[in-house]
SESE-213334 format. One record per residue: x, y, z of N, C-alpha, C in turn; residue in one letter. Coordinates in Angstrom, 2 decimals, padded with zeros to 5 digits. Layout:
// SESE-213334
+---------+---------+---------+---------+---------+---------+---------+---------+---------+---------+
:     n_x :     n_y :     n_z :    ca_x :    ca_y :    ca_z :     c_x :     c_y :     c_z : residuo :
+---------+---------+---------+---------+---------+---------+---------+---------+---------+---------+
:       X :       Y :       Z :       X :       Y :       Z :       X :       Y :       Z :       a :
...
+---------+---------+---------+---------+---------+---------+---------+---------+---------+---------+
***
This chain:
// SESE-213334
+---------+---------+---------+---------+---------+---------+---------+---------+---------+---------+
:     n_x :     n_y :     n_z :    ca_x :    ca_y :    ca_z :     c_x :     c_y :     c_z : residuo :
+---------+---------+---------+---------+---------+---------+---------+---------+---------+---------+
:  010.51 :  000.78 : -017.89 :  010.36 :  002.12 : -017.36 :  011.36 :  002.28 : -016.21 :       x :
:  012.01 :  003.36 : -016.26 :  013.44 :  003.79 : -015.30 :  012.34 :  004.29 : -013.59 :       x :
:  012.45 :  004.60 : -012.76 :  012.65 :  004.89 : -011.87 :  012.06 :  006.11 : -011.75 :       x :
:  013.26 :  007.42 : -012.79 :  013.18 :  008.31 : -012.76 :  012.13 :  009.27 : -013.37 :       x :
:  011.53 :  007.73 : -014.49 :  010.11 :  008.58 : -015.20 :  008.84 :  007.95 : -014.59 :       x :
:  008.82 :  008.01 : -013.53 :  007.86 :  007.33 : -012.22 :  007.03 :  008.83 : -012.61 :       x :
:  005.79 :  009.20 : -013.06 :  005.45 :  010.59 : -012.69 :  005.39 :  010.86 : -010.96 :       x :
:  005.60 :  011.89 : -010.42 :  005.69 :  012.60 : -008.94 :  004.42 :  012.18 : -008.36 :       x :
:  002.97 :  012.30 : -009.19 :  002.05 :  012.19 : -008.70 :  001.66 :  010.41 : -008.30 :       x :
:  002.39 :  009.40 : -009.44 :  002.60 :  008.23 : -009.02 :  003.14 :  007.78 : -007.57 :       x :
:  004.80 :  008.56 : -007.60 :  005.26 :  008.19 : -006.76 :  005.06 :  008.09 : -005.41 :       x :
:  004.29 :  009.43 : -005.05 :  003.17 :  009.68 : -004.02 :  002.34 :  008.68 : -003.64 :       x :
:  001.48 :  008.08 : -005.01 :  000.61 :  006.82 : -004.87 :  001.29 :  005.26 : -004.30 :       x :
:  002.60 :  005.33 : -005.04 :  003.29 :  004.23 : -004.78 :  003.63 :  004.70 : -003.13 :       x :
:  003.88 :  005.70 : -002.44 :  004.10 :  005.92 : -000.76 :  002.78 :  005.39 :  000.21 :       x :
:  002.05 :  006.44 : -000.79 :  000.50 :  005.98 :  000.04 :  000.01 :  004.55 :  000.21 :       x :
: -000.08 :  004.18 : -001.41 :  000.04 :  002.62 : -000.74 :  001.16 :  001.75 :  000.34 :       x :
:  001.89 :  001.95 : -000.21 :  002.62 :  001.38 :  000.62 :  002.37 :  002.00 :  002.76 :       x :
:  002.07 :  003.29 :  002.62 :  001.57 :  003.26 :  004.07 :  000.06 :  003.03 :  004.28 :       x :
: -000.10 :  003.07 :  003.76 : -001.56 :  002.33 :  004.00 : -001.92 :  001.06 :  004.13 :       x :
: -000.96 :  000.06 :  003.40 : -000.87 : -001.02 :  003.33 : -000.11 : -001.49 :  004.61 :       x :
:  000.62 : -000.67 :  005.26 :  001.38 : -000.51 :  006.35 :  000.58 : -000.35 :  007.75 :       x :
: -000.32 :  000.15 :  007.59 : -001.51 :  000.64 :  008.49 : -002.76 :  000.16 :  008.75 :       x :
: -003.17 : -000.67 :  007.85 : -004.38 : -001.41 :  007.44 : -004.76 : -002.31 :  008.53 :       x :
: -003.63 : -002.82 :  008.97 : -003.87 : -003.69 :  010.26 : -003.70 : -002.46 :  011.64 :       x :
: -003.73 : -001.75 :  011.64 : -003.87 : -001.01 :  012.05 : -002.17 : -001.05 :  013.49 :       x :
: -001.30 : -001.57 :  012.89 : -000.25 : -001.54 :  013.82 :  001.25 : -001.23 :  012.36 :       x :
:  001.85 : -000.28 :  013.24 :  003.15 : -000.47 :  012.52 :  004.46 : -001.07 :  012.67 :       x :
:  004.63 : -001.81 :  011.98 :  005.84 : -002.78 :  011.99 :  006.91 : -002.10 :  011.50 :       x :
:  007.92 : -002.08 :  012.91 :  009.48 : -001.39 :  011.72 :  009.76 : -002.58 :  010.91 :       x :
:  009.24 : -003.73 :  010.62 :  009.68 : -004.36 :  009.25 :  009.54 : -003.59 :  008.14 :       x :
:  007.78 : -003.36 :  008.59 :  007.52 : -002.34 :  007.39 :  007.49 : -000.80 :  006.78 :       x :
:  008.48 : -000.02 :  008.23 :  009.18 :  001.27 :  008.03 :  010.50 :  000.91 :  007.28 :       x :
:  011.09 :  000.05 :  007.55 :  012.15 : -000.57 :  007.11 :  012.40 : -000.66 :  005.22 :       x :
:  010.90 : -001.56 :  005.35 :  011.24 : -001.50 :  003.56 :  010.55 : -000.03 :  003.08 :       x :
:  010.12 :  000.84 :  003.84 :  009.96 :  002.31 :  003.24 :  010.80 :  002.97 :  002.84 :       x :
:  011.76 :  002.68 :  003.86 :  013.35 :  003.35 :  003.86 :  014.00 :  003.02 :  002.89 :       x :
:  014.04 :  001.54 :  002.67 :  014.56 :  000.77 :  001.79 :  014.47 :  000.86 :  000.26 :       x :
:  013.23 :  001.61 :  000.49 :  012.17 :  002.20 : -000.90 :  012.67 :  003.19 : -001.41 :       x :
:  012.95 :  003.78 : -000.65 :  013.37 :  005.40 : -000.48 :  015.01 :  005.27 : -001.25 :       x :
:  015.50 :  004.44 : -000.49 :  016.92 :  004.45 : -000.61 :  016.84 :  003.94 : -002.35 :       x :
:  016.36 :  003.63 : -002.59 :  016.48 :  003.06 : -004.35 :  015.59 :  003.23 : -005.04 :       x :
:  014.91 :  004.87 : -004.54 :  014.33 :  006.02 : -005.47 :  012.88 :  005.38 : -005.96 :       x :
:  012.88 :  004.63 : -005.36 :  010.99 :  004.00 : -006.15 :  010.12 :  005.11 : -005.68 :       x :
:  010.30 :  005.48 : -004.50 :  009.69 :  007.16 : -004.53 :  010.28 :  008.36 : -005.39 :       x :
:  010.84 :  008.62 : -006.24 :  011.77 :  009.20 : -006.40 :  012.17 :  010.07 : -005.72 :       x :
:  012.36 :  011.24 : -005.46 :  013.13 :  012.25 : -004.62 :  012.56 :  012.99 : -003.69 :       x :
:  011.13 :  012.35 : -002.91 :  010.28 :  012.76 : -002.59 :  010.97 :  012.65 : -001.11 :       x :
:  010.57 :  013.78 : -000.04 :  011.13 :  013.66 :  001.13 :  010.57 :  012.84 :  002.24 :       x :
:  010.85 :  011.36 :  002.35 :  009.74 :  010.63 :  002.59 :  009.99 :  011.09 :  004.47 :       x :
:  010.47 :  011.69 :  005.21 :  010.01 :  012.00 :  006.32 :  008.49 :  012.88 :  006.36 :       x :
:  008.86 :  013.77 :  005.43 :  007.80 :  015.08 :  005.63 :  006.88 :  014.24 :  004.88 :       x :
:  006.57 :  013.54 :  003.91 :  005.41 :  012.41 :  003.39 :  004.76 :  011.82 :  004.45 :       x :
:  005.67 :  011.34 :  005.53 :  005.14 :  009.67 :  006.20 :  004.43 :  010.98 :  007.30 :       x :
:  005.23 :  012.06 :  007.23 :  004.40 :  012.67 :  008.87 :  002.83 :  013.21 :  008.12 :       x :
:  003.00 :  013.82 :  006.88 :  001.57 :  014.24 :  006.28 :  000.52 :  013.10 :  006.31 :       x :
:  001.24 :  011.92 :  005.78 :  000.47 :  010.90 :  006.14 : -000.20 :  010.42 :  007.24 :       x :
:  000.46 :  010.35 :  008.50 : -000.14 :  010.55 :  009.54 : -000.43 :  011.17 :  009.65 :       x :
: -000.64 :  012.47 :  010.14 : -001.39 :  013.37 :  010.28 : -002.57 :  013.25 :  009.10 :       x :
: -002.90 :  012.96 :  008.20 : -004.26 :  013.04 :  007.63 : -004.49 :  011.84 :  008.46 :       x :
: -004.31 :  010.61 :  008.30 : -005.25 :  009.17 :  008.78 : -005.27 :  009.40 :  010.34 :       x :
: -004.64 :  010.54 :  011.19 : -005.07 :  010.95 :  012.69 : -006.20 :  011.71 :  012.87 :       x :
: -006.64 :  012.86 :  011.08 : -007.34 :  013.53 :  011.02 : -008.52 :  012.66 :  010.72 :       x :
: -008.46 :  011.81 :  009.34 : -009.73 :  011.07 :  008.93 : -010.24 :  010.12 :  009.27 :       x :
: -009.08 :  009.50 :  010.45 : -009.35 :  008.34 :  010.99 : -009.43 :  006.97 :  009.81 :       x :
: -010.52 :  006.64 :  009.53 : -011.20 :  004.51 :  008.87 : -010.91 :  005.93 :  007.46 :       x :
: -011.56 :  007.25 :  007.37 : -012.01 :  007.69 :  006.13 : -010.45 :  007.80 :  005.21 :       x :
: -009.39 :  007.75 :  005.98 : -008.39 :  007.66 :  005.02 : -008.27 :  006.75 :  004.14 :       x :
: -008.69 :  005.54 :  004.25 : -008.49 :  004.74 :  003.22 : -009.30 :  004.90 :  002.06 :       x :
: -010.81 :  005.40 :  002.35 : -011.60 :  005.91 :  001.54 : -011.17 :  007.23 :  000.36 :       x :
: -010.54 :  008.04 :  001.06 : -009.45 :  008.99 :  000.38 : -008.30 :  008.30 : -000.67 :       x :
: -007.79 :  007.17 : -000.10 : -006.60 :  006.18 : -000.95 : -007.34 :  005.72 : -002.10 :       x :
: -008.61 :  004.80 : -001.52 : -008.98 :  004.13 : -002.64 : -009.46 :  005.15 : -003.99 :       x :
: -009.99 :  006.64 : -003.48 : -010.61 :  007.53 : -004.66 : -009.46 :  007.88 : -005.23 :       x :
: -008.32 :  008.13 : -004.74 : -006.76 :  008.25 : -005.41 : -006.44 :  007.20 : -006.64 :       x :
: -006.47 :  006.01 : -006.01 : -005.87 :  005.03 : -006.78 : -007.31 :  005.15 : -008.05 :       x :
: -008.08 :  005.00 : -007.83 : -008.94 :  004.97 : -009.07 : -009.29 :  006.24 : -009.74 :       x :
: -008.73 :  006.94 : -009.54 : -008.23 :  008.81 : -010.36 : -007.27 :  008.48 : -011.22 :       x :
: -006.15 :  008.07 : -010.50 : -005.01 :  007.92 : -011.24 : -004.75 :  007.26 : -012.49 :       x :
: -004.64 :  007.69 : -013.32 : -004.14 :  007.02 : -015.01 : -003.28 :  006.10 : -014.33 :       x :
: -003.43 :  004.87 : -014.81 : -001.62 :  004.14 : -014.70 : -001.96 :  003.52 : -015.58 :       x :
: -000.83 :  002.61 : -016.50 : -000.70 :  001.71 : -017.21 :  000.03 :  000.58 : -016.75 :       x :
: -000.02 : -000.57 : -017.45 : -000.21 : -001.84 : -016.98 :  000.97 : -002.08 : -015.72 :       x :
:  002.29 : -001.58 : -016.43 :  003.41 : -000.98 : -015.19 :  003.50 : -000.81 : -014.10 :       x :
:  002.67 : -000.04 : -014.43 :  002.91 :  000.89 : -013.07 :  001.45 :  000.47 : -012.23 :       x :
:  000.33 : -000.26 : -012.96 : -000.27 : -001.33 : -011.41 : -000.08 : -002.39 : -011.18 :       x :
:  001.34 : -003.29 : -011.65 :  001.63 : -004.06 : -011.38 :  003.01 : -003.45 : -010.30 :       x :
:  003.56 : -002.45 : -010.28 :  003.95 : -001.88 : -009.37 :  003.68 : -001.27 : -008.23 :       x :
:  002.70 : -001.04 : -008.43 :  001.79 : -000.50 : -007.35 :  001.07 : -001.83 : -006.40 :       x :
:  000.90 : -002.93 : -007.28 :  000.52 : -004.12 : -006.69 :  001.64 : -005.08 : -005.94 :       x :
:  003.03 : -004.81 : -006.27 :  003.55 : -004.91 : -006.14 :  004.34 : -005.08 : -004.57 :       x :
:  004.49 : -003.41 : -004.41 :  004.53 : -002.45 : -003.31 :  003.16 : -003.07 : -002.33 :       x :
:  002.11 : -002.77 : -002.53 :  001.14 : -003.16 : -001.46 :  001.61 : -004.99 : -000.74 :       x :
:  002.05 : -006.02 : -001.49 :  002.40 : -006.89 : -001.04 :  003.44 : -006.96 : -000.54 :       x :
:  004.33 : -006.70 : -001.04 :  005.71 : -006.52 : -000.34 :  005.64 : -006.09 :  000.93 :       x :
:  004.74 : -005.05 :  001.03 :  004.59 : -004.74 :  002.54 :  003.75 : -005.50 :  003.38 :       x :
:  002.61 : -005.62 :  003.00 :  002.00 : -007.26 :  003.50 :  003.22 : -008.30 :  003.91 :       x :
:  003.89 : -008.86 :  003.27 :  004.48 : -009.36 :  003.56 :  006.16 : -009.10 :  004.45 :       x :
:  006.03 : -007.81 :  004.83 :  007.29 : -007.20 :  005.59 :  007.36 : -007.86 :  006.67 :       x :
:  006.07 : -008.10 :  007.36 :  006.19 : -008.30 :  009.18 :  005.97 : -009.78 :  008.76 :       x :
:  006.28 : -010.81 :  007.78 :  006.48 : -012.09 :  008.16 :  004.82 : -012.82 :  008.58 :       x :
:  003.19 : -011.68 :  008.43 :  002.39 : -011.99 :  009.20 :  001.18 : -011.60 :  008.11 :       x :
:  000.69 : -012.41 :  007.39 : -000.32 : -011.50 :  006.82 : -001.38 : -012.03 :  007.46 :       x :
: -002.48 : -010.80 :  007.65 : -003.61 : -010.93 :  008.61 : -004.34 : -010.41 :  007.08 :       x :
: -005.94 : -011.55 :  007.71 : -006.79 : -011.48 :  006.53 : -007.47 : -010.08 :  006.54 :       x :
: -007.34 : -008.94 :  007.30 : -007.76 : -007.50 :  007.00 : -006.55 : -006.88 :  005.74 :       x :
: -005.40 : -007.17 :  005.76 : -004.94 : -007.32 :  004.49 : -005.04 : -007.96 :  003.49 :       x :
: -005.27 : -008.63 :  003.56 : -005.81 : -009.94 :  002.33 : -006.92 : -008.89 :  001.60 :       x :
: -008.22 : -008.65 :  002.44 : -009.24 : -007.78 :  001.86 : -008.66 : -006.60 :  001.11 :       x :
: -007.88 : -006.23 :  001.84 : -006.97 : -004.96 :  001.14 : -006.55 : -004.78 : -000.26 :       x :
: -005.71 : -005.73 : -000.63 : -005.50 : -006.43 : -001.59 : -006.50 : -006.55 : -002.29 :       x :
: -007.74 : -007.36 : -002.15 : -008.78 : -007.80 : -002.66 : -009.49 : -006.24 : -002.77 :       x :
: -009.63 : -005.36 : -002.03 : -010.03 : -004.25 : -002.71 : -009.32 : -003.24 : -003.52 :       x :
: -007.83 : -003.66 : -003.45 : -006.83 : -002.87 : -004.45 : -007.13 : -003.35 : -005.58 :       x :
: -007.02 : -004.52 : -005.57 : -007.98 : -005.17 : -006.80 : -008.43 : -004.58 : -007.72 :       x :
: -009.67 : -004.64 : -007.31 : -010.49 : -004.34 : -007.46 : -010.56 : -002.91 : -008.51 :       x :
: -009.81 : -001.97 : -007.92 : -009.84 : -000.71 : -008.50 : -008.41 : -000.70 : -010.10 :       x :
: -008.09 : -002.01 : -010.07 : -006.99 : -001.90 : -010.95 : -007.79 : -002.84 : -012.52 :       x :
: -007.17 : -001.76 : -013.62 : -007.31 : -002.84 : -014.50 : -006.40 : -004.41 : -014.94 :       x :
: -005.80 : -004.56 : -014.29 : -005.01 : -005.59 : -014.52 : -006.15 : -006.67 : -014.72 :       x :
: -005.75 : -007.86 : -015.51 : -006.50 : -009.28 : -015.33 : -005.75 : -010.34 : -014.64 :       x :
: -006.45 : -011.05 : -014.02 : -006.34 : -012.56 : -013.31 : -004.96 : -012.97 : -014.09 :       x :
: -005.01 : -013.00 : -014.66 : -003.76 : -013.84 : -015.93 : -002.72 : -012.69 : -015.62 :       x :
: -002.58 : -011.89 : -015.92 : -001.40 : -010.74 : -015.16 : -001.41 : -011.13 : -014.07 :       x :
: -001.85 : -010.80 : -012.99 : -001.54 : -010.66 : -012.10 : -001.28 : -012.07 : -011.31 :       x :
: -001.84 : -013.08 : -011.70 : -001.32 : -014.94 : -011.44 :  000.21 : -014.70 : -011.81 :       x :
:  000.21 : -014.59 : -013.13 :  001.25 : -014.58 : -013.21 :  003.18 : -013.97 : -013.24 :       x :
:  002.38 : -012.98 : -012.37 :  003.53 : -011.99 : -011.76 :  003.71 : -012.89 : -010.32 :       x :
:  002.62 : -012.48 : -009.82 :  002.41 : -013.15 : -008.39 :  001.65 : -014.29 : -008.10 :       x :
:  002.31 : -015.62 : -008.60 :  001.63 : -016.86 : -008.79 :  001.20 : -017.62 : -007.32 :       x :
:  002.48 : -017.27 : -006.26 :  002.59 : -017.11 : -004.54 :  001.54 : -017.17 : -004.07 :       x :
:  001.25 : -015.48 : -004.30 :  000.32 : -014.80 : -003.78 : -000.85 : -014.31 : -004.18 :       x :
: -001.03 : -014.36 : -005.19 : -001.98 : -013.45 : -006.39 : -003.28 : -014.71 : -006.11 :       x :
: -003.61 : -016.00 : -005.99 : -004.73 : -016.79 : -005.66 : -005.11 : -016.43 : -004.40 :       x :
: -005.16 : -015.69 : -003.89 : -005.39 : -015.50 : -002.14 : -005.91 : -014.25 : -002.32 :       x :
: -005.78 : -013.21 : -003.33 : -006.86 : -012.59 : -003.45 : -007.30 : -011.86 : -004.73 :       x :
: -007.47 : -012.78 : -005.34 : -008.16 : -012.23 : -006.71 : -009.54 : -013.30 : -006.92 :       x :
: -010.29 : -013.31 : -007.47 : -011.89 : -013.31 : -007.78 : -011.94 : -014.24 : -008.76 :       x :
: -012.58 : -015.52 : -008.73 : -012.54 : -016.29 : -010.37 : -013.45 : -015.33 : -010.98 :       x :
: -014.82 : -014.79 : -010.33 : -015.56 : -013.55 : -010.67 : -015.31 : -012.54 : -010.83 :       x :
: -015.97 : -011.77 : -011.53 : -016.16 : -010.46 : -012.20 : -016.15 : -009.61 : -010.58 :       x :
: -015.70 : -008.57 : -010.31 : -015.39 : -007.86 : -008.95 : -016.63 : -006.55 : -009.83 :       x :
: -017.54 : -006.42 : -008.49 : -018.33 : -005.27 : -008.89 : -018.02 : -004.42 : -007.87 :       x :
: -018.47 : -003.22 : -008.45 : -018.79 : -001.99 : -007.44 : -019.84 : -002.38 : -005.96 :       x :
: -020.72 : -003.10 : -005.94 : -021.51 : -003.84 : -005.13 : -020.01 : -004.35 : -004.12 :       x :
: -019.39 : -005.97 : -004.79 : -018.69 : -006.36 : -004.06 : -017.46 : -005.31 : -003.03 :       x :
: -016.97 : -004.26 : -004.04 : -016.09 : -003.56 : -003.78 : -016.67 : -002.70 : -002.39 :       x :
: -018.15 : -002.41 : -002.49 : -018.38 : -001.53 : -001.18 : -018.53 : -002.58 : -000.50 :       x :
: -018.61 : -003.76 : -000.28 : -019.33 : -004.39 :  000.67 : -017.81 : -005.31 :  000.99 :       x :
: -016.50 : -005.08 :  000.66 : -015.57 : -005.31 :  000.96 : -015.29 : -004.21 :  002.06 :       x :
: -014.98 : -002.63 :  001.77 : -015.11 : -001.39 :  002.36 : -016.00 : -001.52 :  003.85 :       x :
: -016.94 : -002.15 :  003.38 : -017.61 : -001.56 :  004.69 : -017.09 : -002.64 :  005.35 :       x :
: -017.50 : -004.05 :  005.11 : -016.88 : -004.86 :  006.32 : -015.57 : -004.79 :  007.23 :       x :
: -014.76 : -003.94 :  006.16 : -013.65 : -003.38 :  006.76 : -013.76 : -002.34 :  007.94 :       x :
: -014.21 : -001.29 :  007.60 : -014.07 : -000.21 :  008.08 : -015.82 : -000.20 :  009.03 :       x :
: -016.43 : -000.78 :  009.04 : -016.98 : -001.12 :  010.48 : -016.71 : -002.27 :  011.76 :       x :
: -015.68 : -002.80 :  011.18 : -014.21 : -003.85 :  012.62 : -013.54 : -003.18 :  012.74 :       x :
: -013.09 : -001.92 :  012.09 : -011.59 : -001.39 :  012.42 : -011.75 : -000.01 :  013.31 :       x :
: -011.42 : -000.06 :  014.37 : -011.12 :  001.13 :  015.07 : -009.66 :  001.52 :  014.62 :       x :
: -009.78 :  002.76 :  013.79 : -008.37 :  003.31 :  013.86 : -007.28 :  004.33 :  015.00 :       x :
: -006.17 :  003.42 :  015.45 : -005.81 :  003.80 :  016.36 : -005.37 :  005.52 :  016.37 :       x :
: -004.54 :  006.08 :  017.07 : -003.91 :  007.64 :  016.90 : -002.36 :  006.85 :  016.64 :       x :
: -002.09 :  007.43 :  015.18 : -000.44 :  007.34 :  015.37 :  000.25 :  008.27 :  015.62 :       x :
:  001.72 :  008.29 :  015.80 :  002.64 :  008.69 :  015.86 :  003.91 :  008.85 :  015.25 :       x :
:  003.99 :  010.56 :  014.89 :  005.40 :  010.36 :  013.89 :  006.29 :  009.36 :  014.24 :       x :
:  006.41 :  009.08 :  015.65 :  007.84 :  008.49 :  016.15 :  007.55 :  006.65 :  015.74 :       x :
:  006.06 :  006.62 :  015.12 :  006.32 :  005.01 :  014.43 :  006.77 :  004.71 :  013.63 :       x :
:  007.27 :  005.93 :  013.09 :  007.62 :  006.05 :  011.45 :  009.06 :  006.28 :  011.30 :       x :
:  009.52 :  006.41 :  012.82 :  011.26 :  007.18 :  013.17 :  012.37 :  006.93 :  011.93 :       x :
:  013.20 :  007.60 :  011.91 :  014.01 :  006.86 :  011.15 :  014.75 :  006.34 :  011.37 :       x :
:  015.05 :  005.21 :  010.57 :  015.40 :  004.05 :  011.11 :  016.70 :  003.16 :  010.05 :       x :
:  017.34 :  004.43 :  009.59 :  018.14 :  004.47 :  008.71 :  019.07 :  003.61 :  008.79 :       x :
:  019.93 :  003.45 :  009.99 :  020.80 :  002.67 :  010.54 :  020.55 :  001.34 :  010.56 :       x :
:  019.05 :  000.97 :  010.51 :  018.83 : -000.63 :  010.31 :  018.86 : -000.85 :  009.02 :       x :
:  017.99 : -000.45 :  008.03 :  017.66 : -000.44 :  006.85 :  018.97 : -001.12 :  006.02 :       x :
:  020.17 :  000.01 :  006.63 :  021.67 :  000.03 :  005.90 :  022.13 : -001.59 :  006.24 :       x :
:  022.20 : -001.87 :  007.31 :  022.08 : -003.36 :  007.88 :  021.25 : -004.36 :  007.23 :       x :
:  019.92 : -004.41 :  006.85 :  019.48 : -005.72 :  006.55 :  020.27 : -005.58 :  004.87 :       x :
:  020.63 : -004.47 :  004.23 :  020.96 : -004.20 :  002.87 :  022.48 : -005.24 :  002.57 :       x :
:  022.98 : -005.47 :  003.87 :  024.45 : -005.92 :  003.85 :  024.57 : -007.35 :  003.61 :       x :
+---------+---------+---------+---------+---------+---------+---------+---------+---------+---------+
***
């Protein structure tokens, strides 16, 4: 699958995760504005204007606060995808996990509740991400039970901070740099 037949409403999903996955720890790393840009620059969003995205984005998770992710997760499990495109989407969420060099186990859960909402199996997803993919996938069956009780443990530790467009700056001039 090209790039360009990403449906719009995907590509959106593929942003959101990726800022959310960006946010989860509740700090933003220009590592991980960096590979947004980086994202951007080689259309995995496709032509989407990711300034006016990243500020909507903030601005809802300033509005909903913890409930934005609750909003992400009813997204991602709306969305049709095929096997592709949630191994892309799984993809994207690690990659950014892994931007700032730091994964903290409130991402790990993350993961473990992206999971969760994807049909992929253990065997896919081992073996895309053999690294990383044991650190959070389930020898068990993942229920709706486990899945809220992932959610809540989350989102009753997490005070979500107030962001700021200017975490999101652009940051074009680096991006072009680590590319070299």
């Amino acid at each position: 699958m090209t790039n360009q037949s990403i449906p719009t409403e995907f590509q959106r999903l593929l942003l959101q995760t990726v800022f959310a996955f960006m946010i989860c720890d509740t700090h933003i790393s220009q590592d991980e504005v960096a590979l947004i840009k980086e994202n951007a620059s080689d259309k995995l969003f496709g032509d989407l204007n990711i300034e006016d995205e990243l500020a909507e984005l903030i601005d809802h998770v300033n509005r909903r606060g913890i409930d934005f992710f609750d909003d992400y997760f009813k997204r991602v499990k709306r969305i049709e995808m095929d096997e592709e495109q949630e191994l892309l989407l799984l993809e994207s969420a690690i990659k950014t996990v892994q931007a700032d060099d730091s994964i903290k186990p409130e991402e790990v859960n993350f993961l473990k509740i992206l999971r969760v909402l994807l049909k992929l199996t253990n065997d896919k997803i081992l073996e895309k991400f053999p690294v990383v993919g044991p650190q959070f996938i389930d020898k068990d069956r993942f229920t709706d039970i486990y899945f809220k009780e992932l959610y809540a443990n989350y989102a009753k530790l997490t005070e979500m901070p107030v962001f700021d467009v200017s975490d999101v700056q652009d940051i074009t001039d680096t991006v072009k740099d680590k590319m070299k």
